[in-house]
Backbone as a ProteinNet text record, in pm:
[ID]
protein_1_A
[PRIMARY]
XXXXXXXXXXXXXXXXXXXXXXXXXXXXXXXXXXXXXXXXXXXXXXXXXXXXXXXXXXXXXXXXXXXXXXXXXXXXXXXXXXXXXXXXXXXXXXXXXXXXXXXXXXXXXXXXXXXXXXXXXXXXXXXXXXXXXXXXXXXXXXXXXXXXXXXXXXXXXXXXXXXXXXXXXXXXXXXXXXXXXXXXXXXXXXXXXXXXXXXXXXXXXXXXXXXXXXXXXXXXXXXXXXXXXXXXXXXXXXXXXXXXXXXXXXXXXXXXXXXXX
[TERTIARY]
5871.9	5750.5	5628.7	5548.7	5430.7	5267.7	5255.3	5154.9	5019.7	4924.8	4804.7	4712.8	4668.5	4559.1	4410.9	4350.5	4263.7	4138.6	4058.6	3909.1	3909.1	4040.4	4053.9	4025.3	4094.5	4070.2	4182.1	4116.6	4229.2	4238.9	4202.9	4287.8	4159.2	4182.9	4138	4089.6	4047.7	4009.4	3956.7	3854.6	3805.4	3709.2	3700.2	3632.3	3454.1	3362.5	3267.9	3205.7	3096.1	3065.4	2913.4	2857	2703.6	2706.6	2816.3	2727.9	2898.5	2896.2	3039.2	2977.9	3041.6	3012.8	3150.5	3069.2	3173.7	3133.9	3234.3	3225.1	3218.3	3328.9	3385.3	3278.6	3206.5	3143.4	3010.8	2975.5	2812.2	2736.2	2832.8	2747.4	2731.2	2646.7	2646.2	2556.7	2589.9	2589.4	2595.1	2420.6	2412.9	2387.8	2489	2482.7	2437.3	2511.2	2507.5	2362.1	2269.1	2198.1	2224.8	2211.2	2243.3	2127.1	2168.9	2031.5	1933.4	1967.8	1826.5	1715.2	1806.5	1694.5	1633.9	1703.5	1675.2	1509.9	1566.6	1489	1339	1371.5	1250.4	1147.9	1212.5	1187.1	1156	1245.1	1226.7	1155.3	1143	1042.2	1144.9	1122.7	1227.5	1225.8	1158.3	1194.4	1267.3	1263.5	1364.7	1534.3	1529.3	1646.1	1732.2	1644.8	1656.4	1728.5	1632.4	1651.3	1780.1	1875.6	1958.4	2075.8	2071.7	2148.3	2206.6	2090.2	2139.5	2168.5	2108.8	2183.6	2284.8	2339.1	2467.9	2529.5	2437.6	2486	2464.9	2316.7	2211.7	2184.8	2195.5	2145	1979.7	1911.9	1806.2	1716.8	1757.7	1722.6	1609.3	1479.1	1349.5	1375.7	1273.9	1265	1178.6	1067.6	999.5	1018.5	1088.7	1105.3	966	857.5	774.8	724.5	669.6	619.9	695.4	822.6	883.1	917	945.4	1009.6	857.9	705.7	593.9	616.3	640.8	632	715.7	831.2	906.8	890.1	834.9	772.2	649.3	617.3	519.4	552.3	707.2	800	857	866.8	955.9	873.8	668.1	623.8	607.1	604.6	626.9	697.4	844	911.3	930.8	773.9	731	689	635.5	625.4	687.9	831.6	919.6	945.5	872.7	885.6	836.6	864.8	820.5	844.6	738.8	722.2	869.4	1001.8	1130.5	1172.9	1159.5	1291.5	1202.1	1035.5	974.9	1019	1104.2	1088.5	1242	1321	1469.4	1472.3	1588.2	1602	1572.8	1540.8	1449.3	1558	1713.6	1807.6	1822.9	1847	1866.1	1755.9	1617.1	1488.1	1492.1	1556.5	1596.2	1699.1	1811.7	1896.9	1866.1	1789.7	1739.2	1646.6	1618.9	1506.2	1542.9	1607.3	1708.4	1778.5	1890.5	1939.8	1880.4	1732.2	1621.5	1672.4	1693.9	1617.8	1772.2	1774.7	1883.6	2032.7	2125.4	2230.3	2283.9	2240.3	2252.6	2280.3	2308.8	2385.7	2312.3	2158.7	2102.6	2022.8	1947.5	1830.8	1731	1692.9	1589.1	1627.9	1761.1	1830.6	1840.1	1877.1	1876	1786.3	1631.8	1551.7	1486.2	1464.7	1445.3	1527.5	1637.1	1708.4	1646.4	1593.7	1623.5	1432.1	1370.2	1221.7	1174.9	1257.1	1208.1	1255.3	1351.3	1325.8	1200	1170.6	999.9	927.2	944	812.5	877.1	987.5	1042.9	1016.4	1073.5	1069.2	921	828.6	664	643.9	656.2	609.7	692.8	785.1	855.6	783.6	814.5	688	550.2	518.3	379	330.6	431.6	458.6	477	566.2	613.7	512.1	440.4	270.6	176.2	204.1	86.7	-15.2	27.4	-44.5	-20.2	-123.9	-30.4	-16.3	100.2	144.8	70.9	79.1	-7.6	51.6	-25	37.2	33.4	152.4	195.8	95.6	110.6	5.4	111.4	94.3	263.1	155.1	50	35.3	61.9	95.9	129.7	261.7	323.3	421.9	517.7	645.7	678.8	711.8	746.9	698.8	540.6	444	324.4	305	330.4	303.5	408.2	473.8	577.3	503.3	405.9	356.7	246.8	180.4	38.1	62.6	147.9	194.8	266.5	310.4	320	197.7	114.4	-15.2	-129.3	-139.6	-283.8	-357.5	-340.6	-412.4	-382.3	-419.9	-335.9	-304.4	-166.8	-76.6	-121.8	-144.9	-152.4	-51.9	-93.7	-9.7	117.1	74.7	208.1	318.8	239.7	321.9	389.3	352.5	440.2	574.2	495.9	602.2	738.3	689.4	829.7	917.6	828.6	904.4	977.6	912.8	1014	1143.1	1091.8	1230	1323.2	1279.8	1416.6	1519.5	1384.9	1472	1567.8	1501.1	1616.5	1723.7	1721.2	1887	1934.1	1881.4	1990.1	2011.8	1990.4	1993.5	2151.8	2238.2	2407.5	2429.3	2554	2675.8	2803	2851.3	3003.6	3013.7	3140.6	3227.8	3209.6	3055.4	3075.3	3093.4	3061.6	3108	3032.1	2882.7	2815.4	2850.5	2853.9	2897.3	3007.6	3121.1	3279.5	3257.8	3188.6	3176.8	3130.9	3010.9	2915.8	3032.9	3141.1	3233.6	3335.3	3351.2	3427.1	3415.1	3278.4	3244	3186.9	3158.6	3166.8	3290.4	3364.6	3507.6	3580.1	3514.4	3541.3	3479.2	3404.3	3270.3	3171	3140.9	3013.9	2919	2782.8	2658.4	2615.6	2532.3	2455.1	2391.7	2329.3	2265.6	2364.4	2478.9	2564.9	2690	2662.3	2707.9	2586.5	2475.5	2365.4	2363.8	2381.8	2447.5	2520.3	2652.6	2755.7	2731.5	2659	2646.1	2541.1	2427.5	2312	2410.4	2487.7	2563.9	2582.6	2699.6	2764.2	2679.4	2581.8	2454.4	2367.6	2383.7	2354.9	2422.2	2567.7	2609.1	2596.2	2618.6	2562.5	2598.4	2775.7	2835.9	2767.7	2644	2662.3	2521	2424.4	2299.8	2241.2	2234.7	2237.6	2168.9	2257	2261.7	2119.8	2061.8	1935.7	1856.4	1884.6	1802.4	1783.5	1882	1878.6	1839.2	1835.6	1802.1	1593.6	1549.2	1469.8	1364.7	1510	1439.8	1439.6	1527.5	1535.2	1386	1339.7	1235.4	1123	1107.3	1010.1	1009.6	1117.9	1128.4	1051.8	1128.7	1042	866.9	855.9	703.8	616.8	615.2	554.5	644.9	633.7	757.8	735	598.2	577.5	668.9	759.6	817.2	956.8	946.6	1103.8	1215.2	1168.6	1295.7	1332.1	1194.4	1236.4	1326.6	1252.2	1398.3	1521.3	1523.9	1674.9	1751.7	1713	1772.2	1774.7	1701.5	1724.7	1828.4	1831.7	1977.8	2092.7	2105.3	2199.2	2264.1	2172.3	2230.3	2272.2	2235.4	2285.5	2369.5	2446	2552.6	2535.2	2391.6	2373.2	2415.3	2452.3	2477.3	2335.8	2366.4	2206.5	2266.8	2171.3	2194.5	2158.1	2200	2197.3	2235.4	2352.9	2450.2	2557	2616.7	2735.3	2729.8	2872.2	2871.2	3045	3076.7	3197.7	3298	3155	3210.5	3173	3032.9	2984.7	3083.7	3120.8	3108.3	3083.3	2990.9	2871.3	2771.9	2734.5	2572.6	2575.5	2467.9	2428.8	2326.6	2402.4	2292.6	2162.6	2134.2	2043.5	1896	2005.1	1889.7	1788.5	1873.6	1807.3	1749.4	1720.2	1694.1	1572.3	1549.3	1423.8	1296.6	1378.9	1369.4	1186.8
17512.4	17592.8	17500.4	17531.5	17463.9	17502.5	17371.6	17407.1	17407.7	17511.9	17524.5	17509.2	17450	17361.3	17438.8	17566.6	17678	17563	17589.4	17496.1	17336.2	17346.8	17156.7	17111.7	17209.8	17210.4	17088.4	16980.1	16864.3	16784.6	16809.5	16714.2	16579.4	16485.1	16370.7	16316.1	16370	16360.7	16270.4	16169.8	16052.6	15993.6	15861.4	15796.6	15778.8	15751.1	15703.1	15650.9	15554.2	15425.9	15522.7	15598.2	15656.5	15773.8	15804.4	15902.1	15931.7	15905.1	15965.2	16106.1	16226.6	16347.6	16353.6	16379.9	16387.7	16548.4	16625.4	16781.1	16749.3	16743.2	16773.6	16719	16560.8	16538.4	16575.9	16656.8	16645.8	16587.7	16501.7	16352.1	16317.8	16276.6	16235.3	16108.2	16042.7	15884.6	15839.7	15830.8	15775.9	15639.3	15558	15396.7	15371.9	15397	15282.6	15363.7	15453.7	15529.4	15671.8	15716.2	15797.4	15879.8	15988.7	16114.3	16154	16180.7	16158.4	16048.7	15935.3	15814.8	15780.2	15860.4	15821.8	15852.4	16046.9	16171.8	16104.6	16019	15980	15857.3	15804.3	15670.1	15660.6	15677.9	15698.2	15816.5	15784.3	15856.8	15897.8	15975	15994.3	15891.6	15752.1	15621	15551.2	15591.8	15494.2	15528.4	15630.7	15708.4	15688.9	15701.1	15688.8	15527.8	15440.7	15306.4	15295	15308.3	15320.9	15363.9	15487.7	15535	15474.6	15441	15307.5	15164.9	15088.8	14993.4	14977.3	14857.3	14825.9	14872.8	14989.9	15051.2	14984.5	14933.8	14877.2	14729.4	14619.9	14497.1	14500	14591	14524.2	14641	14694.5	14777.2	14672.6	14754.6	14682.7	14691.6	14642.3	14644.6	14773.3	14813.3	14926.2	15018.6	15140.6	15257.2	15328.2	15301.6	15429.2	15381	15285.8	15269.6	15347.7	15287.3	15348	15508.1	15573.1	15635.1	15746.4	15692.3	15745.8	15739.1	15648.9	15645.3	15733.4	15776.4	15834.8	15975.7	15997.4	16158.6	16180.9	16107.5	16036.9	16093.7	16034.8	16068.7	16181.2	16246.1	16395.9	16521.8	16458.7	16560.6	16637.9	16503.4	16529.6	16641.8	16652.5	16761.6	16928.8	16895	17033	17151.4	17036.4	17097.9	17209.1	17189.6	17291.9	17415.9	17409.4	17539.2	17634.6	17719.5	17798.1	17956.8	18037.7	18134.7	18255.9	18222.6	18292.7	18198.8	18076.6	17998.9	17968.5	18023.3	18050.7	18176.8	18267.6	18361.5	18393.8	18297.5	18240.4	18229.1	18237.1	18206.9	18064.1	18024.1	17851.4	17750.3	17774	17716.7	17688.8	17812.3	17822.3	17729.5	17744.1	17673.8	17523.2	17490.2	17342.3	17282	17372	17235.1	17268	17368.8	17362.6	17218.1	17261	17068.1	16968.5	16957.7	16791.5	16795.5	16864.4	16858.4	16847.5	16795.7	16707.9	16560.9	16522.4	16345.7	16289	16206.5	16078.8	16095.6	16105.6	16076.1	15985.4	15857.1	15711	15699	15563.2	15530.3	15421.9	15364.2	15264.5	15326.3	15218.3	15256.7	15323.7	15355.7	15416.6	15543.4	15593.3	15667.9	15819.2	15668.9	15725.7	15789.5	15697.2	15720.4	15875	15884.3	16004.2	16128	16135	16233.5	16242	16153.2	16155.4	16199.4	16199	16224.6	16382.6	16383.2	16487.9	16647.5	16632.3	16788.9	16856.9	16722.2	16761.8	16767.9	16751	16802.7	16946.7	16955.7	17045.3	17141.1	17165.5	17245.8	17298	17211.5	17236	17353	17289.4	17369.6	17498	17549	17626.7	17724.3	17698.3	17799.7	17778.8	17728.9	17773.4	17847.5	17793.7	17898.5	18089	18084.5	18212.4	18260.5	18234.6	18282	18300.9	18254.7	18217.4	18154.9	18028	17949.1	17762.3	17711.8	17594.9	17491.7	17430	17289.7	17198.2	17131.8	17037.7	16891.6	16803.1	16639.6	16611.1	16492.4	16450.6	16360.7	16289.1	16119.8	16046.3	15924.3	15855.7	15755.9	15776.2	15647.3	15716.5	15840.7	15902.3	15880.6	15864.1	15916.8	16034.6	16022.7	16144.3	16300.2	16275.3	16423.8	16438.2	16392.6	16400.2	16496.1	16422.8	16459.4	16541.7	16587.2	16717	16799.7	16826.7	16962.8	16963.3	16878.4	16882.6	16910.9	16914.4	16961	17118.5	17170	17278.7	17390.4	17319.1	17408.5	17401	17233.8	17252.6	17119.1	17146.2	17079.3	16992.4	16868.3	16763	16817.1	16737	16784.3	16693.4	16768.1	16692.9	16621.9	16472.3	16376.4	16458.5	16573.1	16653.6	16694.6	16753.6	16850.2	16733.7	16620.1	16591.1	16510.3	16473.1	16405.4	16462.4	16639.6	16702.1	16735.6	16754.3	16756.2	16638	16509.8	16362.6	16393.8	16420.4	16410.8	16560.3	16656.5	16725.3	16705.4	16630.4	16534.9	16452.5	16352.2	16237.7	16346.5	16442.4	16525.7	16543.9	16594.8	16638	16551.1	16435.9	16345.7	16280.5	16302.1	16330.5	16339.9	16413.3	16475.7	16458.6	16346.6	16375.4	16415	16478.8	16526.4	16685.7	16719.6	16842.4	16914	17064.8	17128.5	17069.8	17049.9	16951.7	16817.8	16803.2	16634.4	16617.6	16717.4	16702.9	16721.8	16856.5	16875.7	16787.3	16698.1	16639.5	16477	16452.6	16350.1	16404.1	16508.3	16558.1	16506.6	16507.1	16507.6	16346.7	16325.2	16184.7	16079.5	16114.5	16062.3	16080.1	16185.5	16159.5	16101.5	16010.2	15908.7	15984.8	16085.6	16170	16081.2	16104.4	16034.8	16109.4	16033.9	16070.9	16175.1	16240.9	16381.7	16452.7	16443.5	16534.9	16567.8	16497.4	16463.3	16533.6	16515.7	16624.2	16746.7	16779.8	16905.7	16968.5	16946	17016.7	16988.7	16922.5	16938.2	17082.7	17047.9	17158.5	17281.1	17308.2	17429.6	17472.6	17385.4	17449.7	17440	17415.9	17396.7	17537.1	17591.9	17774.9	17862	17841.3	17887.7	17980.1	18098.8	18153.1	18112.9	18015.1	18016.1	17860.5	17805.5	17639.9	17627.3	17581	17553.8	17674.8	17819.3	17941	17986	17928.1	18003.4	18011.6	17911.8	17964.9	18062	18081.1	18230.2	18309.9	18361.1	18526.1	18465.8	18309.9	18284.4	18347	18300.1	18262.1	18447.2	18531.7	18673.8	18757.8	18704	18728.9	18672.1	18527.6	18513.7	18594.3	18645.5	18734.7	18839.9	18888	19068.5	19044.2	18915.6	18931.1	18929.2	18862.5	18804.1	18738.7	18760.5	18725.3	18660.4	18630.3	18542.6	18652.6	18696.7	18876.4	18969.3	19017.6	19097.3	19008.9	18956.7	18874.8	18933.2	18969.7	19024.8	19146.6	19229.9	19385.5	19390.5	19278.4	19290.4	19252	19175.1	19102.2	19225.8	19330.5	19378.7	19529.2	19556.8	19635.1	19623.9	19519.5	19423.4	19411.5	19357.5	19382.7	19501.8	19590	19715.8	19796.3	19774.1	19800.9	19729	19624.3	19562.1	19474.1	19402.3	19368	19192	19142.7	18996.9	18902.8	18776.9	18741.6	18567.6	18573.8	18475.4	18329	18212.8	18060.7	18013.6	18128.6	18043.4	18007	17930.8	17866.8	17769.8	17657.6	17552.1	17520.1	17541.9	17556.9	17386.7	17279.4	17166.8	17099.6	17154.1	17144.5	17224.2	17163.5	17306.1	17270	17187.2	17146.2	17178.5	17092.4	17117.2	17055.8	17126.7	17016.7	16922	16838.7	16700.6	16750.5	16769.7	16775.3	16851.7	16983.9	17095.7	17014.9	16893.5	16812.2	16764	16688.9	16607.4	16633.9	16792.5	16877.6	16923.8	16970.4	17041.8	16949.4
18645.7	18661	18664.4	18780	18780.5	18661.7	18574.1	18503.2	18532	18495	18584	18495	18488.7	18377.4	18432.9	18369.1	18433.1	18407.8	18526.1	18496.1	18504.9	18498.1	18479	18316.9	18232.2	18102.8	18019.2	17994.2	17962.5	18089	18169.4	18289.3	18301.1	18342.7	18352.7	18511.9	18560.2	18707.9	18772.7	18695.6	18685.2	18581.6	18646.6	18483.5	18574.6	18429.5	18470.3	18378.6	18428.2	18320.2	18306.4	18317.2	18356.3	18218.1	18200.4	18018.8	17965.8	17857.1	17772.7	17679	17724.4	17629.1	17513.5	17436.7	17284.6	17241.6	17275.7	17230.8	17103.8	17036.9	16909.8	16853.6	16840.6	16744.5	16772.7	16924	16899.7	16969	17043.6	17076.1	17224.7	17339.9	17454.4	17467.3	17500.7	17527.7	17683.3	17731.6	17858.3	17911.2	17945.8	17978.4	17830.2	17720.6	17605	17497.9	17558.6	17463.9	17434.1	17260.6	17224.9	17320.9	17376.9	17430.2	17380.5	17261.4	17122.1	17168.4	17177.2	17165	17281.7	17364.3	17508.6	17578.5	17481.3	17585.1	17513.5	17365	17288.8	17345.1	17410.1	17443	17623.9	17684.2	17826.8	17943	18011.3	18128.4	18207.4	18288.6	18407.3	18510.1	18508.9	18585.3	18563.8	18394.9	18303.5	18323.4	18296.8	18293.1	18490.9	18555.9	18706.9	18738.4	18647.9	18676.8	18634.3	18469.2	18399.7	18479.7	18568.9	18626.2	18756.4	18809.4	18989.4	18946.1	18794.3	18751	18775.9	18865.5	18917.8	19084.3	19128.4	19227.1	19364.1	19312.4	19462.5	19404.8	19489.9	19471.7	19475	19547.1	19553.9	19482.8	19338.4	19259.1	19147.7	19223.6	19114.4	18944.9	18915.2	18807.4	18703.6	18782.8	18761	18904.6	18895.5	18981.5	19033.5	18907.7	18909.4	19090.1	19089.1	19239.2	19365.9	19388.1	19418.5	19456.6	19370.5	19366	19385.9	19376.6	19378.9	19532.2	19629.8	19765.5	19784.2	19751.7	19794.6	19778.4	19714.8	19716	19806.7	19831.5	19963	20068.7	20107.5	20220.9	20217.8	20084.6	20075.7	20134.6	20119.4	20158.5	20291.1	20380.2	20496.6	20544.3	20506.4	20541.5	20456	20438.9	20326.8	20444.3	20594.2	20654.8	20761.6	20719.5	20758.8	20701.9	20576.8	20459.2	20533.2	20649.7	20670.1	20635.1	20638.9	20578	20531.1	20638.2	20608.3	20529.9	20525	20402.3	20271.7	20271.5	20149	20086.6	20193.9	20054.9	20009.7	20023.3	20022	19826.9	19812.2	19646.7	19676.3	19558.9	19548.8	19582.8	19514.1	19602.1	19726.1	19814.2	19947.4	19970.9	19981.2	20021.5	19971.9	19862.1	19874.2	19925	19891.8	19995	20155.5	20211.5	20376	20336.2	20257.1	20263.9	20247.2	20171.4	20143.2	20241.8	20297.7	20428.2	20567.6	20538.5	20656.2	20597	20479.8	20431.7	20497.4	20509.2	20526.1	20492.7	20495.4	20450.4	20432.5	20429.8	20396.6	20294.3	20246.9	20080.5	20065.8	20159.1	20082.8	19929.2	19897.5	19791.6	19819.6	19947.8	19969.6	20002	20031.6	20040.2	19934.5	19796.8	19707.2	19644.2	19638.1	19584.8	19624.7	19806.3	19852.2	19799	19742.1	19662.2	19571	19414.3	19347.6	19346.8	19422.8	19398.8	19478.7	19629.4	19667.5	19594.3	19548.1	19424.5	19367.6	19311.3	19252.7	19376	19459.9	19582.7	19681.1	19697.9	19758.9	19665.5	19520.4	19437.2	19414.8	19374.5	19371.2	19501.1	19595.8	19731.3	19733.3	19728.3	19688.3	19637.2	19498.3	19403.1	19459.7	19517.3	19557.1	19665.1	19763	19898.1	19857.4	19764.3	19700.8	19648.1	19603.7	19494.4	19609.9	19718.5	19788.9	19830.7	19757.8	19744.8	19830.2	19899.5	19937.4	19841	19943.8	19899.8	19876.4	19712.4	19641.1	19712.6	19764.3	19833.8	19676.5	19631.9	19580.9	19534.1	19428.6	19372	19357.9	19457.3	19401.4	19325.5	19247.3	19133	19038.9	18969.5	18882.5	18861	18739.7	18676.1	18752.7	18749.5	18834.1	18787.2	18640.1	18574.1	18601.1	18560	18523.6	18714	18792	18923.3	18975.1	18907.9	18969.5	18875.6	18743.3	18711.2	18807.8	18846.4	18922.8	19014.2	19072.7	19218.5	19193.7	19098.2	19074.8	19037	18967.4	18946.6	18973.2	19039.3	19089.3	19032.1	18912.1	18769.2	18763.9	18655.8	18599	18478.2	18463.6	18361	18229.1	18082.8	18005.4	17940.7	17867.4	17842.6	17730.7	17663	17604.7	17662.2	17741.3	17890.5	17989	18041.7	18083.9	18001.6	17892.5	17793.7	17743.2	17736.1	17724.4	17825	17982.1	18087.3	18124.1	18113.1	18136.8	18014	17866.3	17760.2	17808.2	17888	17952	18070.6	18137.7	18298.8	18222.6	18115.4	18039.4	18015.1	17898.2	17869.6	17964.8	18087.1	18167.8	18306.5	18280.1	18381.2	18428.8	18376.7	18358.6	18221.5	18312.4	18164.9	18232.3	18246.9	18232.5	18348.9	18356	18453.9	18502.6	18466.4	18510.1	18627.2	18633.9	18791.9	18901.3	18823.7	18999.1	18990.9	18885.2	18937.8	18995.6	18986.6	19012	19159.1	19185.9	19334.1	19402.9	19383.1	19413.8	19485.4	19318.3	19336.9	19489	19488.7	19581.8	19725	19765.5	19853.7	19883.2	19781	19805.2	19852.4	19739.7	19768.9	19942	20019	20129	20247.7	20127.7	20234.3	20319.5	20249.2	20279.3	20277.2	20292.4	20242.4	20119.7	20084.9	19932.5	19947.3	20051.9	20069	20095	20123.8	20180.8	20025.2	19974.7	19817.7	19672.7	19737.2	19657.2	19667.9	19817.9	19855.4	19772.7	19794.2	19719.4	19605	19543.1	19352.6	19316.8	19436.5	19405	19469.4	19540	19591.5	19475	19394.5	19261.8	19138	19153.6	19032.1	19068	19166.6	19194.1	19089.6	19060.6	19027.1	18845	18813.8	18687.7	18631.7	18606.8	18525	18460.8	18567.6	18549.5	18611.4	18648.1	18655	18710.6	18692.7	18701.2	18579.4	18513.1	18347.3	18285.5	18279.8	18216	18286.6	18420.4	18451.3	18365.7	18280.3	18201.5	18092.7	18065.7	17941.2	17913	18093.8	18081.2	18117.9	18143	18136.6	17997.7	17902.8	17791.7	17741.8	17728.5	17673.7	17723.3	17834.7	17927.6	17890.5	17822.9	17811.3	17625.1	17547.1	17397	17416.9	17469.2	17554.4	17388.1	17330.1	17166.1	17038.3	16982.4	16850.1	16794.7	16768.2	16659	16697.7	16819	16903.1	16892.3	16849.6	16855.7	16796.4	16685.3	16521.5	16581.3	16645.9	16702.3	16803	16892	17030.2	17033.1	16938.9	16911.6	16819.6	16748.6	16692.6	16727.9	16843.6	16975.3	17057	17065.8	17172	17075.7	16978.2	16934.1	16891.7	16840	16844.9	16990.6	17017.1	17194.4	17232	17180.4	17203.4	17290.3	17336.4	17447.8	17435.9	17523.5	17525.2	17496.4	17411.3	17376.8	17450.6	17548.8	17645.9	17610.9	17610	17546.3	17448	17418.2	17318.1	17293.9	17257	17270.6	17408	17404.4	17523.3	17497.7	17654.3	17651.7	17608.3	17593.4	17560	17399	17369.9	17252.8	17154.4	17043.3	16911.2	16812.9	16782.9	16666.3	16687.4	16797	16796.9	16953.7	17011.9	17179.2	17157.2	17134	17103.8	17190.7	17311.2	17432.2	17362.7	17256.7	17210.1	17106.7	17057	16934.1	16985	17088.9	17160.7	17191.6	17209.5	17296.2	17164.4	17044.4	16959.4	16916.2
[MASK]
+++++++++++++++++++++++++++++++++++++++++++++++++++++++++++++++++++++++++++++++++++++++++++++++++++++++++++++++++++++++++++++++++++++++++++++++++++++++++++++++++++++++++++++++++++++++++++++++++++++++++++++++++++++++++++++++++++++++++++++++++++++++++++++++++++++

């Protein structure tokens, strides 16, 4: 009888040197830093740099420049956002946009992946509100300049500090469903956009970069911390599901939440 290992639960599919997750104890470990110390310490250049270490020979030493031009280049093709794929779920409307940039496997390749989100995504929500597309500052920081490009404003040094320490948590994990897909498609000598693709396909998904949607209509429906005790115990008496808890790999604690906290 053939054994069917549901989810790929136990199975070993491949290795990678870029983050070790430790369910049982708690723990995720990206290139050699605990996530704690990481999300504390690093920017989303840092974390960027950490991650192409080893991949590209001619990988600088400071990204921020970089990776500022390259949102430079992402804006350009903001100009295709037109008014039917603005009013597209924000998915659909990004990978139509990344599926303009390169499919190449140089560094500049990469970098255009790894920057145009924050400009595709910005324009996105702003198209949808009604509002246009903010051009990018590539001398800024690239959190700092993915909120300013979302609202208009400059982002204060708080605000972007917690947005860079959430890019760091979730900058890899392991072997998950987008990364697996993402490996999938790589492994058949895809290009690197065609490999972002299928990760952001399965990163749609509810069960897996989906999920905080309802997390994030639950906080909308409490709307106040004063209103909190009442609605939660509205919902629970109603039997209703209370959305962001538990992790099908964690069962201590998600290092990531400490990380944020």
């Amino acid at each position: 009888m053939v054994q069917v290992s549901a989810g790929l639960e136990g199975v070993i599919a491949a290795a990678t040197v870029l983050s070790d997750v430790d369910g049982q104890a708690g723990r995720l470990t990206i290139r050699g830093w605990a996530v704690e110390d990481l999300a504390d310490r690093a920017r989303f250049e840092d974390a960027a740099h950490l991650l192409f270490d080893g991949f590209f020979d001619d990988l600088p030493t400071d990204l921020a420049p970089a990776l500022g031009a390259a949102r430079v280049r992402a804006f350009a093709e903001v100009a295709a956002l037109d008014e039917a794929l603005a009013a597209r779920d924000p998915y659909d409307a990004m990978r139509a946009l990344l599926a303009r940039l390169s499919d190449g496997e140089t560094l500049h390749d990469a970098l255009a992946l790894a920057a145009a989100p924050a400009v595709f995504t910005a324009a996105v929500l702003r198209r949808q509100s009604g509002k246009d597309p903010v051009a990018p500052d590539p001398a800024l920081p690239h959190a700092a300049d993915f909120l300013r490009m979302i609202r208009g404003t400059p982002a204060t040094e708080g605000e972007a500090r917690a947005l860079d320490a959430y890019l760091v948590t979730v900058c890899d994990h392991g072997l998950n469903a987008s990364t697996f897909a993402a490996r999938v498609a790589a492994s058949t000598r895809a290009g690197l956009g065609s490999a972002v693709l299928a990760g952001l396909s399965t990163l749609k998904g509810p069960l897996h970069g989906g999920a905080p949607g309802p997390v994030i209509d639950m906080l909308d429906a409490i709307g106040t911390t004063d209103n909190a005790g009442a609605w939660l115990e509205g919902a629970l008496n109603a039997g209703a599901r209370l959305m962001g808890f538990g992790h099908r790999i964690y069962r201590v604690r998600d290092p990531r939440a400490d990380a944020l906290k």
